[in-house]
VMD Tcl script that draws the C-alpha trace (Angstrom):
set ca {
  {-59.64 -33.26 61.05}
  {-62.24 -30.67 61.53}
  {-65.45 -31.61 59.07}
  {-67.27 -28.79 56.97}
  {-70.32 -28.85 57.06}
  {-72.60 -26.40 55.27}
  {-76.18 -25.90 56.39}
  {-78.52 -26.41 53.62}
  {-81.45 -24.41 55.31}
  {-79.77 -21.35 54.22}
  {-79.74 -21.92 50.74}
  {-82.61 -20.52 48.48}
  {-84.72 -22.89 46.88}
  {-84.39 -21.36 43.64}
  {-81.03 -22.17 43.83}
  {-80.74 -24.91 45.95}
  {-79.08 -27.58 42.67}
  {-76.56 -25.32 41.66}
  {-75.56 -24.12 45.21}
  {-75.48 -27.87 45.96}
  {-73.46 -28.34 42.73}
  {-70.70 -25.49 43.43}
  {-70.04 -27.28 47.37}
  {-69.13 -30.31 45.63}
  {-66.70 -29.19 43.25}
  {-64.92 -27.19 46.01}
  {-64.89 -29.91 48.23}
  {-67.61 -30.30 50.23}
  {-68.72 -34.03 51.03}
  {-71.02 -33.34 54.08}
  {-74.08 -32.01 54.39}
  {-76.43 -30.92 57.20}
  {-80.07 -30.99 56.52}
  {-82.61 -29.93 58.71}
  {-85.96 -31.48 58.78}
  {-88.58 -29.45 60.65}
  {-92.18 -30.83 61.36}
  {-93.47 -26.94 62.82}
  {-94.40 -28.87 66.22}
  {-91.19 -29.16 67.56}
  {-89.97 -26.02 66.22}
  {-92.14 -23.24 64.59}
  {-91.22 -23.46 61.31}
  {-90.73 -25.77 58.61}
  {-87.84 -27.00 56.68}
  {-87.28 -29.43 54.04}
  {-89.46 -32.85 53.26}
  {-88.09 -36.07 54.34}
  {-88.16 -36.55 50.38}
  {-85.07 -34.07 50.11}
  {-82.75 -36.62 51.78}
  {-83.81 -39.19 49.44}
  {-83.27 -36.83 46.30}
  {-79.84 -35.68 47.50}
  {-78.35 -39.39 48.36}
  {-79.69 -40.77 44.78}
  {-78.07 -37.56 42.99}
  {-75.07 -37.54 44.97}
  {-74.42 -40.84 46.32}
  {-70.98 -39.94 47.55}
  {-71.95 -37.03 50.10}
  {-72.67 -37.73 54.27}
  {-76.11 -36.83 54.62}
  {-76.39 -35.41 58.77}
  {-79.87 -35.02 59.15}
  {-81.12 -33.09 62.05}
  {-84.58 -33.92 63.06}
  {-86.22 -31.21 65.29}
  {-89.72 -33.06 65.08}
  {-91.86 -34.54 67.60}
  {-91.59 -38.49 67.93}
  {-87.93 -38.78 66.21}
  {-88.75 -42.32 66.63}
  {-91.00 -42.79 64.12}
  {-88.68 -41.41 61.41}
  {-85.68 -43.84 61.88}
  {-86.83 -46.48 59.39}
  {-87.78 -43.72 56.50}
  {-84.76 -41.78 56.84}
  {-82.74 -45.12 56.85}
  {-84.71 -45.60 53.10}
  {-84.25 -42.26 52.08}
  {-80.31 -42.55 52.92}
  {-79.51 -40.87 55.80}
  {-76.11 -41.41 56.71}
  {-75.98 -39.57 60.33}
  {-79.39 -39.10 62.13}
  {-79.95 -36.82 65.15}
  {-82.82 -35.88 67.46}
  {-83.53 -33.48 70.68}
  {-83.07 -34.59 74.28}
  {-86.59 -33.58 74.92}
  {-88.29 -34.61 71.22}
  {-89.06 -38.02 72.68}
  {-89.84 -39.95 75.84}
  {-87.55 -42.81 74.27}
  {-84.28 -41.47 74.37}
  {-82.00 -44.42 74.47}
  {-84.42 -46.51 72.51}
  {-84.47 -44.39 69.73}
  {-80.41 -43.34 69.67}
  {-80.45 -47.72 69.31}
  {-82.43 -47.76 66.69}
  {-80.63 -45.21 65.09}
  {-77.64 -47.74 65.57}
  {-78.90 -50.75 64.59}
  {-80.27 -49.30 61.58}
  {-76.59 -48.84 60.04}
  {-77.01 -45.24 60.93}
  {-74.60 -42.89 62.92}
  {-76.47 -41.88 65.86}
  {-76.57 -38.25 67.05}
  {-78.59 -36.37 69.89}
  {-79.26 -32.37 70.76}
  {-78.32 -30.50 73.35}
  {-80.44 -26.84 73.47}
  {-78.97 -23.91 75.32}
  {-81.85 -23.95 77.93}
  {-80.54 -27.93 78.57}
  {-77.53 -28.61 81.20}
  {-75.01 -30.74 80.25}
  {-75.64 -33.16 82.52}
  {-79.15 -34.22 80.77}
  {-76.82 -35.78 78.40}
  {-75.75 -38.56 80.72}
  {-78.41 -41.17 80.44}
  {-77.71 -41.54 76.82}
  {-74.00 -40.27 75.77}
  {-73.22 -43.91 75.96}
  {-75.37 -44.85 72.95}
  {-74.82 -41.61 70.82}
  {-71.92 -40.93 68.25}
  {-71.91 -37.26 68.09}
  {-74.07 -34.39 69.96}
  {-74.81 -31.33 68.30}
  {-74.19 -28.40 70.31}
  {-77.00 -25.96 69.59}
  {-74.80 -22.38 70.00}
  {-78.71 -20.60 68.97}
  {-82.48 -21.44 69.46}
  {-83.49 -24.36 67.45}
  {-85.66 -23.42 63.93}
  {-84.53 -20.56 62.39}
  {-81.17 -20.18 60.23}
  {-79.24 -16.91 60.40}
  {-78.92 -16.47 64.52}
  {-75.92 -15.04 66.30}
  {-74.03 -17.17 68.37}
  {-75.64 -17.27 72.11}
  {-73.63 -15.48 74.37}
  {-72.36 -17.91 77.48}
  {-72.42 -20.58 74.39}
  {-68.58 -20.61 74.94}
  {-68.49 -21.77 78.60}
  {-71.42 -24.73 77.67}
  {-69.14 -26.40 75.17}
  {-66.43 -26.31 78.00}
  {-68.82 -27.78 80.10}
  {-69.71 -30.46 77.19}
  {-66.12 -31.10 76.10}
  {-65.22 -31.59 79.99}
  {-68.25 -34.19 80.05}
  {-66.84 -35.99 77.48}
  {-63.02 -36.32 78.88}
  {-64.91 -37.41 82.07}
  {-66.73 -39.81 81.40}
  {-64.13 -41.54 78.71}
  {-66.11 -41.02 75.86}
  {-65.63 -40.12 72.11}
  {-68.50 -38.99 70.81}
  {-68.28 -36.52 67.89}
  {-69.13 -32.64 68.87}
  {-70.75 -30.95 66.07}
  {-71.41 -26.78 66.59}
  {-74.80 -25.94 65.26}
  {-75.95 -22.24 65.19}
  {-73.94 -18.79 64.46}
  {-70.41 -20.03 63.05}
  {-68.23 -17.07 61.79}
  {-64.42 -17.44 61.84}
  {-64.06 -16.33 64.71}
  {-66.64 -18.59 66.73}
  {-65.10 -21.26 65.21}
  {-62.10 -21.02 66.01}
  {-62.72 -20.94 69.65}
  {-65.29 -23.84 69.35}
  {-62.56 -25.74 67.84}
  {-59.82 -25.01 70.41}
  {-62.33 -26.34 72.92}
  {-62.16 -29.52 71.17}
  {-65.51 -29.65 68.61}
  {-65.17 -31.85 65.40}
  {-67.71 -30.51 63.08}
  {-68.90 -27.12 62.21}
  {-72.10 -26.08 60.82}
  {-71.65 -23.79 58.40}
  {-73.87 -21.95 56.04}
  {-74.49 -17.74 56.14}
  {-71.00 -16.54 57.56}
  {-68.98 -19.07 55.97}
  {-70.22 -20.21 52.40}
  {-72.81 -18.33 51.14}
  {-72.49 -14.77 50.36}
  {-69.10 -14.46 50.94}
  {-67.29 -11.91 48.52}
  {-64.39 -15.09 46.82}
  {-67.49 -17.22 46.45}
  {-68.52 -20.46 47.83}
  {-65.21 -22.19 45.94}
  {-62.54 -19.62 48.25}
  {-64.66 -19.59 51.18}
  {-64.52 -23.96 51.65}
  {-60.29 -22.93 50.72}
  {-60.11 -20.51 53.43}
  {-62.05 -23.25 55.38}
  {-59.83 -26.19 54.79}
  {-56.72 -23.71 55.02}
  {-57.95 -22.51 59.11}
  {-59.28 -25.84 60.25}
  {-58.24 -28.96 57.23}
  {-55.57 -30.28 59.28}
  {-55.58 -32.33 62.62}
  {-56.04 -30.12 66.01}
  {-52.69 -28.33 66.68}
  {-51.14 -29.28 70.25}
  {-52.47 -28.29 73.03}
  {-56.36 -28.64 72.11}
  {-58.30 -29.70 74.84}
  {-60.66 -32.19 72.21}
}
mol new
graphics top color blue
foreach p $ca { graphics top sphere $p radius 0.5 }
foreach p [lrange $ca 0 end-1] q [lrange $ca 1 end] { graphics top cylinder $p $q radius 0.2 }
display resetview
């Protein structure tokens, strides 16, 4: 089954509990949040705190936090207290790859790493044994709104032929420019998770409720035959 999952960052604050709200009640049980430290990345988005207030509101919902700080490691502890149910870092955020993927791991948490366009494939390698998803960044990390990269396409073939290679199922989650139309190739290609946010929930003309239908009518049902995931 192909996971929604809407993008927080592009929902106004001013709005941010009843957008939340409206998600769940059309079906929506997983979140991505991105925390931003403006090292990393130049901007800044969302406390640690949020996770926290999210998880004890809505203790049902996957939390997929995407960390684009500097020294990842030294959040996997708070983000384990705060509730984080998926945790993911960049490649090049850390010296401590596979130590901090581990942690990630042995603190009950699903562990996730990033893979930015400027990054081949094959940097992956040293650590897609100890990681349970990869995000596939399909834009520049640290801004929300971007159009999807062009070449983005032949990158997740390269990623999704990684993956059969080396006899690995790690979870492929598309972060970064998803309109129908992206996804649909992304997903024939063999990703499990979409990102979601600007072209598929918010501001669409049926509302946040028809666009998660149209969403679970294209993509809520297990990859049709002859997808390459």
């Amino acid at each position: 089954m192909i996971i929604n999952a809407p993008s927080l960052a592009n929902v106004s604050l001013m709005e941010m509990g009843d957008t939340v709200r409206e998600l769940i009640d059309a079906g929506v049980d997983f979140f991505h949040i991105d925390i931003m430290d403006g090292h990393y990345v130049p901007n800044l988005c969302f406390p640690a705190s949020f996770v926290k207030d999210l998880k004890e509101k809505y203790p049902q919902v996957t939390a997929e936090v995407h960390m684009m700080v500097d020294h990842p490691e030294d959040y996997v502890r708070q983000m384990k207290e705060y509730g984080a149910d998926w945790l993911s870092f960049h490649l090049d955020s850390t010296r401590f790859v596979c130590r901090t993927a581990k942690a990630i791991r042995e603190e009950g948490m699903k562990a996730g790493v990033v893979l930015n366009p400027s990054q081949p494939v094959s940097q992956l390698a040293p650590a897609a044994g100890y990681v349970d998803y990869v995000i596939f960044m399909a834009v520049e990390p640290g801004f929300s709104g971007q159009r999807f990269m062009e070449g983005a396409m032949e990158r997740l073939e390269q990623l999704c032929e990684f993956r059969r290679e080396a006899g690995l199922d790690f979870k492929i989650v598309i972060d970064g420019g998803v309109d129908y139309v992206t996804a649909k190739k992304c997903v024939e290609l063999g990703a499990d998770i979409l990102v979601t946010g600007i072209y598929m929930q918010f501001r669409q003309p049926d509302g946040i409720m028809g666009a998660c239908e149209r969403f679970r009518n294209t993509f809520g049902r297990p990859k049709p035959d002859g997808c390459r995931g």
